[in-house]
KEVO-819803 format. One record per residue: residue number from 1; x, y, z of N, C-alpha, C in turn; chain. Coordinates in nm, 2 decimals. Example, Ala and Ser with C-alpha at 12.3 -4.5 7.8 and 13.67 -1.06 7.14 Angstrom:
PT_1_1.32_-0.57_0.78_1.23_-0.45_0.78_1.32_-0.33_0.78_A
PT_2_1.28_-0.22_0.71_1.37_-0.11_0.71_1.29_0.00_0.79_A
//
This chain:
PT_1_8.66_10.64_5.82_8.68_10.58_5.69_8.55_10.52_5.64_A
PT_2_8.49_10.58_5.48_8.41_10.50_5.49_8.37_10.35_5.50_A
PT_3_8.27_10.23_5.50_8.27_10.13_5.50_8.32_10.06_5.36_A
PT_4_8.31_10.12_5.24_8.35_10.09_5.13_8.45_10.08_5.06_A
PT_5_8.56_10.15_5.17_8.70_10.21_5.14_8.75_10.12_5.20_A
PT_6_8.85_10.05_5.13_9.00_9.97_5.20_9.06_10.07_5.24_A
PT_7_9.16_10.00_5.37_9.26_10.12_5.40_9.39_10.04_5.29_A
PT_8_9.54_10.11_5.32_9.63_10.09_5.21_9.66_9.94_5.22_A
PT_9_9.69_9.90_5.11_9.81_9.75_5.12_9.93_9.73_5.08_A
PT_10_9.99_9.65_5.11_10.12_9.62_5.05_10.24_9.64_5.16_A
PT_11_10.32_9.62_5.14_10.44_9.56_5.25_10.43_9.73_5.32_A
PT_12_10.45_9.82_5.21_10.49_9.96_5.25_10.42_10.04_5.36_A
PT_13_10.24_10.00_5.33_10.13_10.03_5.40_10.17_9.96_5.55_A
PT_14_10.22_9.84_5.54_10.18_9.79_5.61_10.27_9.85_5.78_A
PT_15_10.41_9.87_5.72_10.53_9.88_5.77_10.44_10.04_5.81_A
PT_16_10.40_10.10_5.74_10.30_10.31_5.87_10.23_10.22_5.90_A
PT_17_10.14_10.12_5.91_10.03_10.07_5.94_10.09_10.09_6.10_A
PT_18_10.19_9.99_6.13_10.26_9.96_6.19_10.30_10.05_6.31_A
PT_19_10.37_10.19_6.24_10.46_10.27_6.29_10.36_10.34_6.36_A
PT_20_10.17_10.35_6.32_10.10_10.41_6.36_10.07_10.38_6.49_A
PT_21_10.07_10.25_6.49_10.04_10.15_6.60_10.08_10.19_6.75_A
PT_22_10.22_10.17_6.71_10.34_10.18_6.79_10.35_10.31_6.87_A
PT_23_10.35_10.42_6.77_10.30_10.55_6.83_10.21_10.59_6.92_A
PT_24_10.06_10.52_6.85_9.98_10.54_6.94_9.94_10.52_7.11_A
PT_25_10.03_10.36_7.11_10.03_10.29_7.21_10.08_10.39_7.31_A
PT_26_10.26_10.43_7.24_10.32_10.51_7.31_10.25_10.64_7.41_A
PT_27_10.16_10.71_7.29_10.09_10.79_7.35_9.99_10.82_7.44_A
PT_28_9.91_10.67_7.44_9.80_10.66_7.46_9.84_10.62_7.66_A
PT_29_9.92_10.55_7.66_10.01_10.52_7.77_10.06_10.64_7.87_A
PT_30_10.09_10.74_7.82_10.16_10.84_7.83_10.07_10.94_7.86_A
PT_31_10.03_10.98_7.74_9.90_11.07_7.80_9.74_11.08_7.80_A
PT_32_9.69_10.92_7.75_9.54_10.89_7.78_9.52_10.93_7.68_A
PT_33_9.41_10.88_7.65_9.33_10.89_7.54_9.26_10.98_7.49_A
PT_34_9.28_11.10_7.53_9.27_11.24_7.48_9.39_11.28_7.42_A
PT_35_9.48_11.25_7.38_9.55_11.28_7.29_9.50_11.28_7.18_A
PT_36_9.56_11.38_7.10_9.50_11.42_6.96_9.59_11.33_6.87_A
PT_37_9.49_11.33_6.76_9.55_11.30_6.66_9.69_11.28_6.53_A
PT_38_9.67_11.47_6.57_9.77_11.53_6.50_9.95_11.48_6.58_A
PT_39_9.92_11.45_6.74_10.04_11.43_6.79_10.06_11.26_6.73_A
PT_40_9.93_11.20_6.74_9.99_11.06_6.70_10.09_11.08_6.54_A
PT_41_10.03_11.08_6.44_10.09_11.12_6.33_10.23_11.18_6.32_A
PT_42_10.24_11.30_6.42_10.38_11.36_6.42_10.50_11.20_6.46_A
PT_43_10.43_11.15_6.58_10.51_11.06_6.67_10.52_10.96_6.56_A
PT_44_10.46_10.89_6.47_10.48_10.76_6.35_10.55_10.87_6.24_A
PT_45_10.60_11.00_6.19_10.62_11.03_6.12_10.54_11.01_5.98_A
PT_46_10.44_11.03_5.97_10.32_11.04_5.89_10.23_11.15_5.92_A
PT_47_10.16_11.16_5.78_10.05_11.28_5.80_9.94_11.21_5.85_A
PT_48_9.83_11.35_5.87_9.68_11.30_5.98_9.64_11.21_5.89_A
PT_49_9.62_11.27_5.76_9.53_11.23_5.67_9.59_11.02_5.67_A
PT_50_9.69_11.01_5.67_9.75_10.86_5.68_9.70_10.77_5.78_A
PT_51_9.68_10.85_5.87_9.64_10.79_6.04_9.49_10.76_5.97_A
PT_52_9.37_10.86_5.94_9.28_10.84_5.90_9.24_10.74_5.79_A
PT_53_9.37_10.72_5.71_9.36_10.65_5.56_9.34_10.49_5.59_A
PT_54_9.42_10.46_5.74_9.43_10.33_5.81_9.32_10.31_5.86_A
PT_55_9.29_10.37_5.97_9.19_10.36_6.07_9.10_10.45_6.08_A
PT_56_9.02_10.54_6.02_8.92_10.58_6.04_8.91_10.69_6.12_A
PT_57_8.99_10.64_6.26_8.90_10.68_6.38_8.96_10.66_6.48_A
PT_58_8.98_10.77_6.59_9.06_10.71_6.69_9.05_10.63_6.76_A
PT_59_8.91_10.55_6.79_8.86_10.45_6.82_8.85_10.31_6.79_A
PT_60_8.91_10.35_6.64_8.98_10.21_6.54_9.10_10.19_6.56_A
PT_61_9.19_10.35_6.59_9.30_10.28_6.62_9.32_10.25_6.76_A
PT_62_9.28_10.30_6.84_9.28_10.19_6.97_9.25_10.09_7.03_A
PT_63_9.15_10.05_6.94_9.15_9.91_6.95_9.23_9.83_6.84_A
PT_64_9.31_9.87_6.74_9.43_9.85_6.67_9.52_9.81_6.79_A
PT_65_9.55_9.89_6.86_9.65_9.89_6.97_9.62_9.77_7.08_A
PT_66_9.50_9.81_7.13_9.43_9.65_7.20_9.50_9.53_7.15_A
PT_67_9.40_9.49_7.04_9.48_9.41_7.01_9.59_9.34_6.95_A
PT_68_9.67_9.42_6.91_9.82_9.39_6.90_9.89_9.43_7.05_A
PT_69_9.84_9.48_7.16_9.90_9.45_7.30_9.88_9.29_7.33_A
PT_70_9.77_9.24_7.29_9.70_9.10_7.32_9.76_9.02_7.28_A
PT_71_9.77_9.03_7.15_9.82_8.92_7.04_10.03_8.87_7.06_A
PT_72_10.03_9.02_7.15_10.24_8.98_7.11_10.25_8.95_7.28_A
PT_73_10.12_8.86_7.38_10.14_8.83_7.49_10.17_8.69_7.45_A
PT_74_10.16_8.63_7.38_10.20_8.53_7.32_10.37_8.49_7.27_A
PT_75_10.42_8.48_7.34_10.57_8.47_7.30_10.58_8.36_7.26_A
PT_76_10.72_8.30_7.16_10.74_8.15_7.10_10.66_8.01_7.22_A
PT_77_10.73_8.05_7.34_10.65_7.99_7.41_10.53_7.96_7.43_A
PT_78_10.43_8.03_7.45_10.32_8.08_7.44_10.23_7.99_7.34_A
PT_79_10.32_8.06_7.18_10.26_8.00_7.05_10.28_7.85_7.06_A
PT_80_10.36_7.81_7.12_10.42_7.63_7.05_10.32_7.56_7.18_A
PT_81_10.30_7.65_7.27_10.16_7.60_7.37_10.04_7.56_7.31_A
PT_82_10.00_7.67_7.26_9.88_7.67_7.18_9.86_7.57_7.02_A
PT_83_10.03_7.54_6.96_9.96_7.49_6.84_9.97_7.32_6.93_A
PT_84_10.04_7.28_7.04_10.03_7.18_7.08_9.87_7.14_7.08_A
PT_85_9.83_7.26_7.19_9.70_7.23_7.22_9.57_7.19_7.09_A
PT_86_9.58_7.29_6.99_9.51_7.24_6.90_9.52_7.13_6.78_A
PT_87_9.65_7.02_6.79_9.71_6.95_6.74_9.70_6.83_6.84_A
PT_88_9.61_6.83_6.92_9.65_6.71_7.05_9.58_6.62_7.00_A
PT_89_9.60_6.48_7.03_9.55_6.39_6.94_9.45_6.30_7.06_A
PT_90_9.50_6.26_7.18_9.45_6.19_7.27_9.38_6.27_7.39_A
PT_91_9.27_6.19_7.50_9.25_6.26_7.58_9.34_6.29_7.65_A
PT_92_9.43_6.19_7.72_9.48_6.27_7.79_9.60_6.39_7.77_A
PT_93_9.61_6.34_7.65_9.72_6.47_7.58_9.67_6.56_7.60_A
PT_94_9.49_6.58_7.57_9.47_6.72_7.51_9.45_6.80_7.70_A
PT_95_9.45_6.71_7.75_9.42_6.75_7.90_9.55_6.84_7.97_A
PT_96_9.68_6.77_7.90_9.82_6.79_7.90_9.83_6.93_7.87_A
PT_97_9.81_6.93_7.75_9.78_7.03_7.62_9.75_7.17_7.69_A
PT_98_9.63_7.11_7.73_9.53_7.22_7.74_9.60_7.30_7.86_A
PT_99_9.62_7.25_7.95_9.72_7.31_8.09_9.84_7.38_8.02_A
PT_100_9.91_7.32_7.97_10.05_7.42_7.92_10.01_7.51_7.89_A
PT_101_9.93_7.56_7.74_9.90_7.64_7.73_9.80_7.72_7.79_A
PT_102_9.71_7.71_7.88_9.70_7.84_8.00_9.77_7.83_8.07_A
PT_103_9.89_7.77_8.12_10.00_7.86_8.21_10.06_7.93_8.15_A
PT_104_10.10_7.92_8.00_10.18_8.00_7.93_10.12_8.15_7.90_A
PT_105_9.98_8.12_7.90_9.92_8.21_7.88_9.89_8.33_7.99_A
PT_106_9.84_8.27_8.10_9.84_8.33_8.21_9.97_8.38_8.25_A
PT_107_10.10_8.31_8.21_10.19_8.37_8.24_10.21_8.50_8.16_A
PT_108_10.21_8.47_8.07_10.22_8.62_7.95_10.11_8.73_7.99_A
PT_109_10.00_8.73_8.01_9.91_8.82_8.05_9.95_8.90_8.19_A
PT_110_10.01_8.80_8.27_10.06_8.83_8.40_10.14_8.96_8.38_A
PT_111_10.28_8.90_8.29_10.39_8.96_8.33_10.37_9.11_8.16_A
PT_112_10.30_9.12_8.11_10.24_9.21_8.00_10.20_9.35_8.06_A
PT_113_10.31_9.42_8.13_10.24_9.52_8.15_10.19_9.66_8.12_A
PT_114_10.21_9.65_8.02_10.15_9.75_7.89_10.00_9.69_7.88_A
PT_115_10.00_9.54_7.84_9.82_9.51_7.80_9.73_9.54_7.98_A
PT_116_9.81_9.59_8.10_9.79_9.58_8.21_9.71_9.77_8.21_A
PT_117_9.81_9.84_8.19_9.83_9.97_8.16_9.67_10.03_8.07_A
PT_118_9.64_9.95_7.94_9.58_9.96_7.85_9.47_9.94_7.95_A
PT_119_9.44_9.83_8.00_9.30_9.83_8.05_9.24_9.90_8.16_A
PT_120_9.37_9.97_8.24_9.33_10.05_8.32_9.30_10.15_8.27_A
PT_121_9.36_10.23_8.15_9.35_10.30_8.08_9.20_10.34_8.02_A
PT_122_9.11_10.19_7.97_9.02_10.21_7.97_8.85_10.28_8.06_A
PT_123_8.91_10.20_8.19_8.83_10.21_8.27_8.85_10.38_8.33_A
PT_124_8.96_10.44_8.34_8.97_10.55_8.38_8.89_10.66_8.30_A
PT_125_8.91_10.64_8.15_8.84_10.71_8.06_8.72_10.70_8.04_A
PT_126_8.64_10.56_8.05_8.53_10.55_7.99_8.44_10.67_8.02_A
PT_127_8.46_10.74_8.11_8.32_10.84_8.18_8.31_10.96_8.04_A
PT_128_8.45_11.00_8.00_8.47_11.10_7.93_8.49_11.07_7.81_A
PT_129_8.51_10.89_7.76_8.50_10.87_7.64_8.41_10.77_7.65_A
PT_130_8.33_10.73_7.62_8.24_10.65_7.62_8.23_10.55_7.46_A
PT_131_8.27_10.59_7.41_8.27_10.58_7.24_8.42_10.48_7.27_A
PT_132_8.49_10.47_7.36_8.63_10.38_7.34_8.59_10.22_7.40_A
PT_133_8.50_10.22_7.53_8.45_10.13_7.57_8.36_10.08_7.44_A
PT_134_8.25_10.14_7.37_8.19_10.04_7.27_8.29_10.03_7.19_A
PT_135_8.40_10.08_7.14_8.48_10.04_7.06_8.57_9.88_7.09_A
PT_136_8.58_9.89_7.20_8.65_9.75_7.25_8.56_9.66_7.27_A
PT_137_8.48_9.68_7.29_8.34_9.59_7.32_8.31_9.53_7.16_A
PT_138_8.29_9.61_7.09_8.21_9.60_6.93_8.38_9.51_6.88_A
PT_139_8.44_9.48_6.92_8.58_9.43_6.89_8.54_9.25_6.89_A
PT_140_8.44_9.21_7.00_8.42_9.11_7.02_8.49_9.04_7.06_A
PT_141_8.46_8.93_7.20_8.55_8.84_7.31_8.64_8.74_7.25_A
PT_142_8.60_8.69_7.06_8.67_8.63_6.98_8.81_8.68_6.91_A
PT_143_8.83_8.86_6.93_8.88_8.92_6.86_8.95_8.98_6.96_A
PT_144_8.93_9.00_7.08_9.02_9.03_7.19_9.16_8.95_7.22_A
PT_145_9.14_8.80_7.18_9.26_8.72_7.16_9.24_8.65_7.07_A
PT_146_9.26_8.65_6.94_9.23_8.56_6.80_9.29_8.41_6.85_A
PT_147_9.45_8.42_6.85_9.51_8.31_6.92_9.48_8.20_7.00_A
PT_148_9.40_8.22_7.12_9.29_8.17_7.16_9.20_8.09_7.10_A
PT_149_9.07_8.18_7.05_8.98_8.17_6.97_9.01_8.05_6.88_A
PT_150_9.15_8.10_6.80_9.16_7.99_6.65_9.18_7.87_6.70_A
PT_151_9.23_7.87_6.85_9.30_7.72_6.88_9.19_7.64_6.94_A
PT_152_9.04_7.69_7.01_8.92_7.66_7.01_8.86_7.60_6.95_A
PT_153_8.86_7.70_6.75_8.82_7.65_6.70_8.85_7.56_6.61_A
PT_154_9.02_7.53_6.63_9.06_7.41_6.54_9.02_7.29_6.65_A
PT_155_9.01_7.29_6.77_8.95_7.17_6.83_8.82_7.12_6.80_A
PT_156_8.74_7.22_6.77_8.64_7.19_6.73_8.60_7.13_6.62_A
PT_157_8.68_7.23_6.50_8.71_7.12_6.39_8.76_7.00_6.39_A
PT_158_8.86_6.96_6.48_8.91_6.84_6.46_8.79_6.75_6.53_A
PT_159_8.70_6.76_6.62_8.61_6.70_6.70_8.66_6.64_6.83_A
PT_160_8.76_6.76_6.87_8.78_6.73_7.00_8.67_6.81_7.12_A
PT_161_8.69_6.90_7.06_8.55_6.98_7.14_8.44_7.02_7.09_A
PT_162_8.32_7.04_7.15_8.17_7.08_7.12_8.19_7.25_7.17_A
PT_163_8.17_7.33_7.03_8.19_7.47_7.09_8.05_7.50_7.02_A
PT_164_7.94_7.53_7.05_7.84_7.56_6.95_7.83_7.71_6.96_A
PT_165_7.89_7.84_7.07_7.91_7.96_7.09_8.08_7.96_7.12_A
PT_166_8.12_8.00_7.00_8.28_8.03_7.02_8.29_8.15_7.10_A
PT_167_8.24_8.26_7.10_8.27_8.38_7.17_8.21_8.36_7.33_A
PT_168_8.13_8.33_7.38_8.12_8.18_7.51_8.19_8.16_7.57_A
PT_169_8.27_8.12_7.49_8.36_7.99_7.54_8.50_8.07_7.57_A
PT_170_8.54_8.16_7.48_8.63_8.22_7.50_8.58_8.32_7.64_A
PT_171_8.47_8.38_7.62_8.47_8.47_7.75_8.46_8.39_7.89_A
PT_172_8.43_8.24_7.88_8.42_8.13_7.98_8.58_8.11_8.01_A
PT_173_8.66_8.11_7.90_8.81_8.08_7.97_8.88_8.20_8.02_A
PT_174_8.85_8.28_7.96_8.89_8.38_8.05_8.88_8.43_8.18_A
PT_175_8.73_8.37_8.23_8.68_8.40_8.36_8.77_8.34_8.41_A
PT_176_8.78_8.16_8.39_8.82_8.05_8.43_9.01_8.10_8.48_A
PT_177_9.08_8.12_8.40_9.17_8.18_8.37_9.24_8.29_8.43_A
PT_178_9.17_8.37_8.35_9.25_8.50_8.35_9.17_8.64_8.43_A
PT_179_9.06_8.63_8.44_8.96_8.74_8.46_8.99_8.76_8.68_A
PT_180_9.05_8.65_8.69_9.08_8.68_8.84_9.22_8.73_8.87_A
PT_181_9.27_8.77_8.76_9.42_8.83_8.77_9.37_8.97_8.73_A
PT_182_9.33_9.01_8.67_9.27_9.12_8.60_9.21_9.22_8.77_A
PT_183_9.10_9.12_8.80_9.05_9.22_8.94_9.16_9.21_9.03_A
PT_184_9.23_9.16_9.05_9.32_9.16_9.18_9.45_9.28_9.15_A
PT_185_9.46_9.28_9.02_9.56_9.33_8.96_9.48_9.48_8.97_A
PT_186_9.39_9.56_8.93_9.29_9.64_8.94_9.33_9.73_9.08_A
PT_187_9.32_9.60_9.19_9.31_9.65_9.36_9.49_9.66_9.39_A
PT_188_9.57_9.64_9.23_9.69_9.67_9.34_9.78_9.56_9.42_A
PT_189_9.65_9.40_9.39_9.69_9.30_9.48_9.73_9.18_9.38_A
PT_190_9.82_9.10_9.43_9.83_8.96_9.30_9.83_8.86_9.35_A
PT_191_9.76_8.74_9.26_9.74_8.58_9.34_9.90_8.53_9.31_A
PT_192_9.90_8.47_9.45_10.05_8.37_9.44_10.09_8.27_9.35_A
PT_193_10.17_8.22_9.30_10.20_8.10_9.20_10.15_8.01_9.31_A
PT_194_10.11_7.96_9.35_10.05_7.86_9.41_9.88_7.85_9.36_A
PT_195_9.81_7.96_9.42_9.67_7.94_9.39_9.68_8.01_9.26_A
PT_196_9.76_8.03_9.21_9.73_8.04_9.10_9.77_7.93_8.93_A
PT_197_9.85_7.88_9.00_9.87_7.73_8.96_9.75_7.61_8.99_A
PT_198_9.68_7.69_9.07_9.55_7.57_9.13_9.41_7.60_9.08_A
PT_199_9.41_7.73_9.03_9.31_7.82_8.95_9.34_7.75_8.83_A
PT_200_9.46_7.79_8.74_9.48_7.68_8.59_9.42_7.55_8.55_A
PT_201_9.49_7.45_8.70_9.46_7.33_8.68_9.31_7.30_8.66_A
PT_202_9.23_7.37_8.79_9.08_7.34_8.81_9.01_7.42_8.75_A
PT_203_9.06_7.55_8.67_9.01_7.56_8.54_8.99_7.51_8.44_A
PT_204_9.04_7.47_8.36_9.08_7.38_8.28_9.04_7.24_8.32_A
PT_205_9.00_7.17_8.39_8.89_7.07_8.40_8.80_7.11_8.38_A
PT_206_8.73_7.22_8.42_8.61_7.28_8.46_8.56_7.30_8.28_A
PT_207_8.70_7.39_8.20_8.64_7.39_8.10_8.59_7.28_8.02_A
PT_208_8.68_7.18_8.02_8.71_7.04_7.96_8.57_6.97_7.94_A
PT_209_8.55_6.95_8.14_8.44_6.89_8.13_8.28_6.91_8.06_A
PT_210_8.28_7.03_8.04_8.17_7.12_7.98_8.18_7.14_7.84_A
PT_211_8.31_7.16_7.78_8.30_7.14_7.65_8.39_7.02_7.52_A
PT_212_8.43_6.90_7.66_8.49_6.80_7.55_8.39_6.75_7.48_A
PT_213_8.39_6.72_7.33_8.30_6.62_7.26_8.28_6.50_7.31_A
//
């Protein structure tokens, strides 16, 4: 697509936007990321040219897919974590805060296994597609989980935290977080609710201490 072209709007767009999505994920799951085009399209019931009209590029839409795998790990639970956290008023609330939502979080990522799927997915491919790895990459660590990110940066607005690198800080909770379920998960192996309850808590100090105001 070019840079100067919107893709479509309006409820209608939005609703194939959508169905494209969904398709692809299907696919992409199914038979890797060498799947063509033409079969995503058939699968959303739309033409190629619609797939293109959206996203450009099959590299747009898979990281389309990315992140809407990311974003729906977030269940009501999940969400009412997160607006706690960026709505906390006291320290030790926001200390409260801040724990609920990375267990909720970590629990969603855990039990997500489609967004589990997808990243293996990546790493399998990258030799043969190389162009999908910069595509998720060029996506940026702020855009990989917006949800996150925004609830960062409403602390920061409020002056609860000092973030002067939001994309940082997000790739810093992650590590803290979530990036040691990701390798174990990789090998096949998973941390127990135990140390992994003990990874959240002393995460989440860890971050605290480093970036409360």
């Amino acid at each position: 697509m070019p840079e100067d072209k919107q893709p479509p709007a309006g409820p209608r767009a939005a609703r194939k936007r959508q169905a494209i999505v969904d398709a692809a994920r299907a696919l992409f799951l199914r038979e890797g990321f060498g799947v063509g085009m033409d079969a995503i399209a058939a699968e959303a019931g739309v033409s190629k040219v619609t797939v293109y009209n959206h996203f450009g590029s099959k590299e747009a839409l898979f990281t389309a897919v990315i992140t809407g795998a990311l974003d729906e790990t977030f269940d009501d639970d999940s969400s009412a974590a997160l607006a706690r956290l960026a709505d906390a008023e006291d320290a030790d609330d926001l200390r409260a805060a801040f724990v609920a939502a990375a267990r909720a979080w970590v629990h969603a990522v855990r039990a997500n296994q489609d967004v589990a799927a997808l990243r293996t997915l990546v790493a399998t491919e990258i030799h043969r597609f190389p162009q999908l790895g910069e595509a998720w990459r060029g996506h940026g660590p702020s855009g990989h989980h917006p949800a996150v990110a925004d609830a960062l940066r409403a602390l920061a607005e409020r002056g609860r935290l000092t973030v002067p690198d939001l994309e940082a800080a997000v790739v810093q909770l992650y590590a803290l977080l979530v990036f040691p379920h990701m390798v174990f998960g990789q090998y096949g192996a998973a941390l127990d609710e135990e140390l992994t309850d003990r990874l959240i808590t002393s995460g989440v100090d860890m971050f605290l201490t480093y970036y409360r105001a």
